[in-house]
N, CA, C and O atoms as a CHARMM CRD file, in Angstrom:
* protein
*
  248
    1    1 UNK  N     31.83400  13.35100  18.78300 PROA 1      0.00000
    2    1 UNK  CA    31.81700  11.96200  18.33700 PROA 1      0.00000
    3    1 UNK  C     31.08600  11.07800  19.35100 PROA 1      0.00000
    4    1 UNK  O     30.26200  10.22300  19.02600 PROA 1      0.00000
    5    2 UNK  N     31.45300  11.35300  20.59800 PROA 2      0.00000
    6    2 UNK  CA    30.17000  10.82300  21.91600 PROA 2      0.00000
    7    2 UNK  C     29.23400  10.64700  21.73200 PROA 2      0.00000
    8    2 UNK  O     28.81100   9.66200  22.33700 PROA 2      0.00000
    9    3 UNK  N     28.33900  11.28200  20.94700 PROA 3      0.00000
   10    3 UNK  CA    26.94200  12.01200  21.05300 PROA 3      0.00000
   11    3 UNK  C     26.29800  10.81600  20.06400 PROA 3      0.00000
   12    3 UNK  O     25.31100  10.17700  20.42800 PROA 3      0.00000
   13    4 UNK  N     27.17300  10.50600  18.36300 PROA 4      0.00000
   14    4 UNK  CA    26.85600   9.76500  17.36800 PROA 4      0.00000
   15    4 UNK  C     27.11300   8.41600  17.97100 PROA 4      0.00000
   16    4 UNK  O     26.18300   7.62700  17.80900 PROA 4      0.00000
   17    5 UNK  N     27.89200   8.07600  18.46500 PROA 5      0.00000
   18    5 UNK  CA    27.90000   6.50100  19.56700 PROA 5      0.00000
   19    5 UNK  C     26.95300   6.51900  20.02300 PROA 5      0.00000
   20    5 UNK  O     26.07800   5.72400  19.67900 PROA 5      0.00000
   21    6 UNK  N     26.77700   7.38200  20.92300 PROA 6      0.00000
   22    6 UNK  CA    25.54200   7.11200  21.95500 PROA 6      0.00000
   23    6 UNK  C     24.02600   6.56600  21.36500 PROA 6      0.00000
   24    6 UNK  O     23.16100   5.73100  21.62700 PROA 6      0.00000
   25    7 UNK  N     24.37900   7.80100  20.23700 PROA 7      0.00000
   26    7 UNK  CA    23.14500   7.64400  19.24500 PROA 7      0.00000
   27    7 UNK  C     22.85500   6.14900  18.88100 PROA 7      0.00000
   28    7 UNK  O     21.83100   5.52200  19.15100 PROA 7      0.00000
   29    8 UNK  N     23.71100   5.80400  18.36500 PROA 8      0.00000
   30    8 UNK  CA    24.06100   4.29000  17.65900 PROA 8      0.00000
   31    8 UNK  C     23.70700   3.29300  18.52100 PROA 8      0.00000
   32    8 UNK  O     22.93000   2.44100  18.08900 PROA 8      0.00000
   33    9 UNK  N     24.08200   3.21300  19.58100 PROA 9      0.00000
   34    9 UNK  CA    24.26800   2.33600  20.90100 PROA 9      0.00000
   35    9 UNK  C     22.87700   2.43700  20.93400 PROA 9      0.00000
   36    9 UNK  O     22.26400   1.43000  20.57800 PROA 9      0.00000
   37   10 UNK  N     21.94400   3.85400  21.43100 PROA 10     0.00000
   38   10 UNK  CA    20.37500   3.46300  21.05000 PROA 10     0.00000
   39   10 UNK  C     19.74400   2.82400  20.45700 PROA 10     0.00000
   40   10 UNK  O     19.01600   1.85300  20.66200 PROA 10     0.00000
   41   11 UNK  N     20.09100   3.51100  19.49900 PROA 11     0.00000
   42   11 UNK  CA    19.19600   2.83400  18.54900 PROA 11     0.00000
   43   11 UNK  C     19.12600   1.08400  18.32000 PROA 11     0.00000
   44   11 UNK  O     18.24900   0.44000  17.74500 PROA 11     0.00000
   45   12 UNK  N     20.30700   0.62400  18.95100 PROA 12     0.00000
   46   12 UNK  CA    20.64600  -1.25900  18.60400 PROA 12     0.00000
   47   12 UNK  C     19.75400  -1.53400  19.57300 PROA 12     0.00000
   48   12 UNK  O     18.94700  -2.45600  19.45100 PROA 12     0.00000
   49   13 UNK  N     19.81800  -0.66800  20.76100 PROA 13     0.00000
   50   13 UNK  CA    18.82300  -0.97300  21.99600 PROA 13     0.00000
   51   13 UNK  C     17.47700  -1.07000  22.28800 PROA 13     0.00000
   52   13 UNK  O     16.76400  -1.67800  23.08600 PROA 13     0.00000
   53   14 UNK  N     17.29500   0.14700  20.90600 PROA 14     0.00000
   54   14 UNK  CA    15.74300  -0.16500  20.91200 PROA 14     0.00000
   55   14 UNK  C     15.08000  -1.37000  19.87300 PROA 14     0.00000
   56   14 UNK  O     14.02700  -1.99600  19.99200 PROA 14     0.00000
   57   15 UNK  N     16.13800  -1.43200  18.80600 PROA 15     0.00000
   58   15 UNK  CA    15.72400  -2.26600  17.57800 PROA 15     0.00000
   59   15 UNK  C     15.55600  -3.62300  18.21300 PROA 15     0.00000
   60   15 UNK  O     14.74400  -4.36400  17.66000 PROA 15     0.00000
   61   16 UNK  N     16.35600  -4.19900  19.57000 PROA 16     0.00000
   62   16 UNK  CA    16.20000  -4.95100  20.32400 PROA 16     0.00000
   63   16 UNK  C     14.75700  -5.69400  20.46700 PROA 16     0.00000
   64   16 UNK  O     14.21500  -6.74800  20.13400 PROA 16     0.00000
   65   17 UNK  N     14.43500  -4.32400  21.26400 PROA 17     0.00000
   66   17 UNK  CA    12.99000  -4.08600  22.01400 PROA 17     0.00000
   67   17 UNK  C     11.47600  -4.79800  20.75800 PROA 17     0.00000
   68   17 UNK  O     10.39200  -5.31000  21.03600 PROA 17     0.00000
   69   18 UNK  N     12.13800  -4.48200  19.41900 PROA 18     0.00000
   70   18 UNK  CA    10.90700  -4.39000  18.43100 PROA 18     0.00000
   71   18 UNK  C     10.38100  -5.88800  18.00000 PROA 18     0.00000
   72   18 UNK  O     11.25000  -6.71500  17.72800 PROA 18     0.00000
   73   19 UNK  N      8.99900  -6.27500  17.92700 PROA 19     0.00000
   74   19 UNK  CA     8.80400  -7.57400  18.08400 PROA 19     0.00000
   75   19 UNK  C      8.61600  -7.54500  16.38500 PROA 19     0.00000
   76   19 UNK  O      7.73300  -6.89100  15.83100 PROA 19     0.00000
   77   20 UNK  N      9.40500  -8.20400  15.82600 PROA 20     0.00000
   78   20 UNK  CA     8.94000  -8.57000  14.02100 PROA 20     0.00000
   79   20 UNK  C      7.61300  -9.04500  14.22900 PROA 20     0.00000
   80   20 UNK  O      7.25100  -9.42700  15.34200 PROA 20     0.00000
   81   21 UNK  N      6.90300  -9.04700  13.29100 PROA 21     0.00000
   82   21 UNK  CA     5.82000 -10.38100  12.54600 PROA 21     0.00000
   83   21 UNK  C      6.43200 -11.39400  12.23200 PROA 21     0.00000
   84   21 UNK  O      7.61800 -11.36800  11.90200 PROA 21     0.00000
   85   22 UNK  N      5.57900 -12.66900  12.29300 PROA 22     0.00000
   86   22 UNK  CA     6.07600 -13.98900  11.91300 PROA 22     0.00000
   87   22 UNK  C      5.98200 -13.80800  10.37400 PROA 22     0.00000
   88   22 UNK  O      5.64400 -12.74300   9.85600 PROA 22     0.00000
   89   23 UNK  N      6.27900 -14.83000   9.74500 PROA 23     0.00000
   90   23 UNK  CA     6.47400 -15.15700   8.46300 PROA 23     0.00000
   91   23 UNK  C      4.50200 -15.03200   8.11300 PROA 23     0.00000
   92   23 UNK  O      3.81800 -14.42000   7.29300 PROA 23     0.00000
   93   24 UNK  N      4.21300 -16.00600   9.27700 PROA 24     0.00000
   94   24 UNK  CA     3.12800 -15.88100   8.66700 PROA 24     0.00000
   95   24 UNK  C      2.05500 -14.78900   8.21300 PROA 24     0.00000
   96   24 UNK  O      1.38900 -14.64300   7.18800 PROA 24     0.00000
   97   25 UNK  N      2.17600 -14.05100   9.47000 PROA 25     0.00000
   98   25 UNK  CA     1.47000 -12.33500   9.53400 PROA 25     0.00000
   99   25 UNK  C      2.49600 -11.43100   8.35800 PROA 25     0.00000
  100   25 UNK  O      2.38600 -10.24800   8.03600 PROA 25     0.00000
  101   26 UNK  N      2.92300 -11.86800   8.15300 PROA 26     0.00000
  102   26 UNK  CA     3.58000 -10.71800   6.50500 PROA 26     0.00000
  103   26 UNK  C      2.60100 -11.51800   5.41300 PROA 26     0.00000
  104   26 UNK  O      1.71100 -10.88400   4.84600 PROA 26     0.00000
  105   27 UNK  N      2.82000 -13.03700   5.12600 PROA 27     0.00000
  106   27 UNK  CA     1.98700 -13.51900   4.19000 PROA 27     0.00000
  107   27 UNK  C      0.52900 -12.87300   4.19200 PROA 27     0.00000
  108   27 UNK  O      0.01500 -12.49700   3.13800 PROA 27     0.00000
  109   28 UNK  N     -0.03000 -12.77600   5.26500 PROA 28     0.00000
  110   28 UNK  CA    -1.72700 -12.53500   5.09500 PROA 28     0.00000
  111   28 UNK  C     -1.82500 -11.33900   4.85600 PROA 28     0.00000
  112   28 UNK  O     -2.62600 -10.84700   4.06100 PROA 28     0.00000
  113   29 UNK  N     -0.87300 -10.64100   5.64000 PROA 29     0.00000
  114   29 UNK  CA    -0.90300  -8.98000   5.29400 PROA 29     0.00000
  115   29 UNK  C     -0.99400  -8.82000   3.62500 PROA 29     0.00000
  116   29 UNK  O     -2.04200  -8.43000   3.11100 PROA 29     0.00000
  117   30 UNK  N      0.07700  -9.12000   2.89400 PROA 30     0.00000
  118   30 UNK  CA     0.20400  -8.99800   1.70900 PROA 30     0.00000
  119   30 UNK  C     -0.66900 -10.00100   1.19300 PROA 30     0.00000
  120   30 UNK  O     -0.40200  -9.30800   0.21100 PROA 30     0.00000
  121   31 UNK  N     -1.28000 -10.73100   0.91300 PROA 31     0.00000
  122   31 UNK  CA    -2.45100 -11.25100   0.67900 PROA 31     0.00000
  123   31 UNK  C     -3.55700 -10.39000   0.47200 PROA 31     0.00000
  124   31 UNK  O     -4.14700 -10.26600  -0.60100 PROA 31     0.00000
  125   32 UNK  N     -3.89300  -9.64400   1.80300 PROA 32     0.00000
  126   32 UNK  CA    -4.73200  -8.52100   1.92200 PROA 32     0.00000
  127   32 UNK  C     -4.68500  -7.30200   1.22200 PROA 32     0.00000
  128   32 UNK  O     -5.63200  -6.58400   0.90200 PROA 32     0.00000
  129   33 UNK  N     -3.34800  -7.12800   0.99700 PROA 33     0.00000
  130   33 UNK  CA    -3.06900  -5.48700  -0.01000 PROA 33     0.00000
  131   33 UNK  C     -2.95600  -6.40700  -1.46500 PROA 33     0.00000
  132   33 UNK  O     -3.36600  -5.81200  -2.46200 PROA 33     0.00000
  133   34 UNK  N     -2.69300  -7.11500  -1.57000 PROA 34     0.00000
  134   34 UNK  CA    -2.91300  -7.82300  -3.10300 PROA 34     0.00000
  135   34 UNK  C     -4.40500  -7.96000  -3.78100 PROA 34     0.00000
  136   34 UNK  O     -4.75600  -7.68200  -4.92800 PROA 34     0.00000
  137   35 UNK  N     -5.25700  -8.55200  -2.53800 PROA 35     0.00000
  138   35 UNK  CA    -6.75200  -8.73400  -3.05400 PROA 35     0.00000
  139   35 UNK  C     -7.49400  -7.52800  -2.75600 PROA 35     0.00000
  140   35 UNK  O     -8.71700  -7.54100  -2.89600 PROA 35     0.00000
  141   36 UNK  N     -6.83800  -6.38800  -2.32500 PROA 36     0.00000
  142   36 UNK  CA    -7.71200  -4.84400  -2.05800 PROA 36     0.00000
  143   36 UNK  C     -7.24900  -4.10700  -3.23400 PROA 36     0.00000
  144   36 UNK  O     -7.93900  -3.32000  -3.88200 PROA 36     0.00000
  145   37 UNK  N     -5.75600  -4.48800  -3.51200 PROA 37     0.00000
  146   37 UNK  CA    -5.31600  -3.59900  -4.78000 PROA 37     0.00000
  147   37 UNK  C     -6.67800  -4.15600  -5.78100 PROA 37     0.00000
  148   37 UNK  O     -7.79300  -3.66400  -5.60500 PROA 37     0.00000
  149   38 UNK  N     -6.46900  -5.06900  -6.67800 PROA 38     0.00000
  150   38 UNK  CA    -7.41100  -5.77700  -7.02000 PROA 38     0.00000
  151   38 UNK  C     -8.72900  -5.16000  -6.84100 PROA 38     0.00000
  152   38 UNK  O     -9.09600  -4.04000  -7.19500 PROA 38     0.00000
  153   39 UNK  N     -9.40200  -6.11700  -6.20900 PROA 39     0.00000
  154   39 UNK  CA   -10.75400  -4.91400  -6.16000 PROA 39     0.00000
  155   39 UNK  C    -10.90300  -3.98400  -6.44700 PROA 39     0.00000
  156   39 UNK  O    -11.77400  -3.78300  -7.29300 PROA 39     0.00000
  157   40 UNK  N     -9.91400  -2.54900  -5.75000 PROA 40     0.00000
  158   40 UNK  CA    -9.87700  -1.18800  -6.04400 PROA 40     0.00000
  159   40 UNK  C     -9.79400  -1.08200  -7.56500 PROA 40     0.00000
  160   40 UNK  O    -10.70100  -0.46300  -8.12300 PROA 40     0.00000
  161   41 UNK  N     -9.00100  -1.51000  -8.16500 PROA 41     0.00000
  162   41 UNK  CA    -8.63000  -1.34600  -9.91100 PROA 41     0.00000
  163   41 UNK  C     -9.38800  -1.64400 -10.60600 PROA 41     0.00000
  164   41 UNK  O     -9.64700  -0.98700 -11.61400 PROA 41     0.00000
  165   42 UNK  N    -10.22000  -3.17500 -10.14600 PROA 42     0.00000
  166   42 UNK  CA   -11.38400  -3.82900 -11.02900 PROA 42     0.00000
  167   42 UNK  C    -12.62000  -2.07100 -10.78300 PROA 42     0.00000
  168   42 UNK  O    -12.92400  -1.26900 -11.66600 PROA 42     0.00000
  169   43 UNK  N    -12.89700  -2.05300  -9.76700 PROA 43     0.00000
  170   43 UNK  CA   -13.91200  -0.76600  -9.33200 PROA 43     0.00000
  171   43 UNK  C    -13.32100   0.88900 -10.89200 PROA 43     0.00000
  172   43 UNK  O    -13.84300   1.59800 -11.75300 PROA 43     0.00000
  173   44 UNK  N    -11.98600   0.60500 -10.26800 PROA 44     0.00000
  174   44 UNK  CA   -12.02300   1.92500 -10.73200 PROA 44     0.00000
  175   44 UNK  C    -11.83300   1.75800 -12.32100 PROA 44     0.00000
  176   44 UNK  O    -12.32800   2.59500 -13.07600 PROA 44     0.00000
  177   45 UNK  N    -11.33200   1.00300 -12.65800 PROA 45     0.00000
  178   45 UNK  CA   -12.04400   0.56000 -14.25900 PROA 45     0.00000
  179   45 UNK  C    -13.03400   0.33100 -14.81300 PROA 45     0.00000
  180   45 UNK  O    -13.23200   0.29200 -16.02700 PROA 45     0.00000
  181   46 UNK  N    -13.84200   0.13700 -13.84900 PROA 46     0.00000
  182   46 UNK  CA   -15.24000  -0.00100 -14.31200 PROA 46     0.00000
  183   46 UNK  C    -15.98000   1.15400 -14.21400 PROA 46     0.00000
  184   46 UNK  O    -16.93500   1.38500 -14.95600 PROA 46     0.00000
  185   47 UNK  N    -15.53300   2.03000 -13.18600 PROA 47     0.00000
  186   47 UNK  CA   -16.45500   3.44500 -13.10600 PROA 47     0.00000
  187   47 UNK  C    -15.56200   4.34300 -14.51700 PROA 47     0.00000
  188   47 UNK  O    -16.35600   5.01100 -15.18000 PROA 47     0.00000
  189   48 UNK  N    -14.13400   4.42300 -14.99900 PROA 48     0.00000
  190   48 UNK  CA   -13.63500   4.56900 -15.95300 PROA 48     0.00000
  191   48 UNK  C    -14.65500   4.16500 -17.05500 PROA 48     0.00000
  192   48 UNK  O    -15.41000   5.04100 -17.47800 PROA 48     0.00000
  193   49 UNK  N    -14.73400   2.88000 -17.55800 PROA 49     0.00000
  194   49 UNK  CA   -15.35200   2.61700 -18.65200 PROA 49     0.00000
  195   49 UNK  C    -16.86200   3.29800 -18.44200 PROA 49     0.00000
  196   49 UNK  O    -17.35600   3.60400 -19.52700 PROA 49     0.00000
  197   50 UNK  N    -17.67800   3.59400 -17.32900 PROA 50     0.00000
  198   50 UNK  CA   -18.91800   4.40600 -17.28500 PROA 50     0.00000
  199   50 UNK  C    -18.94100   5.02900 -17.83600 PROA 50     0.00000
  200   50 UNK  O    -19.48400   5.04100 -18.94100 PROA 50     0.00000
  201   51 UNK  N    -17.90300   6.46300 -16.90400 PROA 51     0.00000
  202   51 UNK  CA   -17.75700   7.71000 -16.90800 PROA 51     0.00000
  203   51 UNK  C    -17.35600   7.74400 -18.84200 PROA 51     0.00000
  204   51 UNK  O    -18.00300   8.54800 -19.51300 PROA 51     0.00000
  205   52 UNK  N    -16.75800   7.23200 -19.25000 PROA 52     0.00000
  206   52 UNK  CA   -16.29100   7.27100 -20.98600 PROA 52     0.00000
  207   52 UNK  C    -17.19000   6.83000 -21.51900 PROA 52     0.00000
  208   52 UNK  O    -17.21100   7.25000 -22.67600 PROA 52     0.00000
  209   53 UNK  N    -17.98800   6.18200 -21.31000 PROA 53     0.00000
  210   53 UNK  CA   -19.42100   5.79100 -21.99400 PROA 53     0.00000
  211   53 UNK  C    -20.53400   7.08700 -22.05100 PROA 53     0.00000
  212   53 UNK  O    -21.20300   7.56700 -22.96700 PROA 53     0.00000
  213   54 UNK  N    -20.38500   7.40700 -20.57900 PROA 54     0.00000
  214   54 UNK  CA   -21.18000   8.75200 -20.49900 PROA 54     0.00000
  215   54 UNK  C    -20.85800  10.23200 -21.12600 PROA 54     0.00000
  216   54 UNK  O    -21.59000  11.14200 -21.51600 PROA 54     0.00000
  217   55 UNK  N    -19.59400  10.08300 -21.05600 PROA 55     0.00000
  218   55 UNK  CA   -19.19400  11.30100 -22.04900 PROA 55     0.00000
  219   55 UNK  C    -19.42800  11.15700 -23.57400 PROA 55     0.00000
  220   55 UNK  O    -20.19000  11.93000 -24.15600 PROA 55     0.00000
  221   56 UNK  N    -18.94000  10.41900 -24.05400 PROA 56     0.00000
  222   56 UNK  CA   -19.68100   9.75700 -25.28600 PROA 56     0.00000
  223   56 UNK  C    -20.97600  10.14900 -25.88800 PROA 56     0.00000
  224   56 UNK  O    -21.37500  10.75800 -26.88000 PROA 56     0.00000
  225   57 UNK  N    -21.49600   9.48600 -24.77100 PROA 57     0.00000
  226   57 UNK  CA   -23.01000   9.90800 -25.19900 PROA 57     0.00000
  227   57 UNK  C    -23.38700  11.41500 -25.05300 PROA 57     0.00000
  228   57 UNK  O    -24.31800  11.84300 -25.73500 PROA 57     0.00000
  229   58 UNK  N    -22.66300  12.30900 -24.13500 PROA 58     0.00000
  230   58 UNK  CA   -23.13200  13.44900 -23.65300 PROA 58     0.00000
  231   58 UNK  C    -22.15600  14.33700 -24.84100 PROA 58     0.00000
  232   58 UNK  O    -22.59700  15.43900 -25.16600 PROA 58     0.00000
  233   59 UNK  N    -21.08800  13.95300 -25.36300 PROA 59     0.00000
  234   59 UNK  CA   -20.24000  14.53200 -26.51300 PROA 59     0.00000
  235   59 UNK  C    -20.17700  13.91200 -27.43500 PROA 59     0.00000
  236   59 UNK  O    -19.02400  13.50400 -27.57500 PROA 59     0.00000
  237   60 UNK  N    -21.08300  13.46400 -28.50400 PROA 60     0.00000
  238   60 UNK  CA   -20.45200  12.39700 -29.41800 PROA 60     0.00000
  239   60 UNK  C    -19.59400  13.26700 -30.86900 PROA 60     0.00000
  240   60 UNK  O    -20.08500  14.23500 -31.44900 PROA 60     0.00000
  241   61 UNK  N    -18.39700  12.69800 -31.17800 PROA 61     0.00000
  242   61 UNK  CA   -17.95500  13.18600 -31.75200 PROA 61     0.00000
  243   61 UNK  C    -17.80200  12.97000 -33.23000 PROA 61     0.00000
  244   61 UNK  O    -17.74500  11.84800 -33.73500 PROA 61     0.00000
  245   62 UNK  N    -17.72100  14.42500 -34.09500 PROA 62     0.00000
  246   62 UNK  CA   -18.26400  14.48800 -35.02100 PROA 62     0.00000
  247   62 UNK  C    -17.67700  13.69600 -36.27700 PROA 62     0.00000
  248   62 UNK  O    -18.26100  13.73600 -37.36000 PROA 62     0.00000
């Protein structure tokens, strides 16, 4: 049972140590994965609608 205290007692000690982000550095962060998601999806929908255009033409069906 020593061993899981001790454990515990660490760990508060280090969580101590850990510097958060401000409010503000979470906002921009997620800002940033919001307008990259974005982009990425607009991209990969559009190479989607290609690639199905191109099959199309390369299979048209009967």
């Amino acid at each position: 049972m020593g061993k899981a205290t001790n454990f515990i007692k660490e760990c508060g000690a280090e969580l101590r140590k850990v510097v958060w982000p401000s409010r503000e550095d979470v906002i921009s962060s997620v800002k940033v994965v919001i307008v990259s998601t974005i982009i990425i999806a607009v991209i990969l929908g559009a190479l989607d609608i290609l690639f199905s255009a191109g099959m199309s033409l390369l299979f048209p069906a009967a």
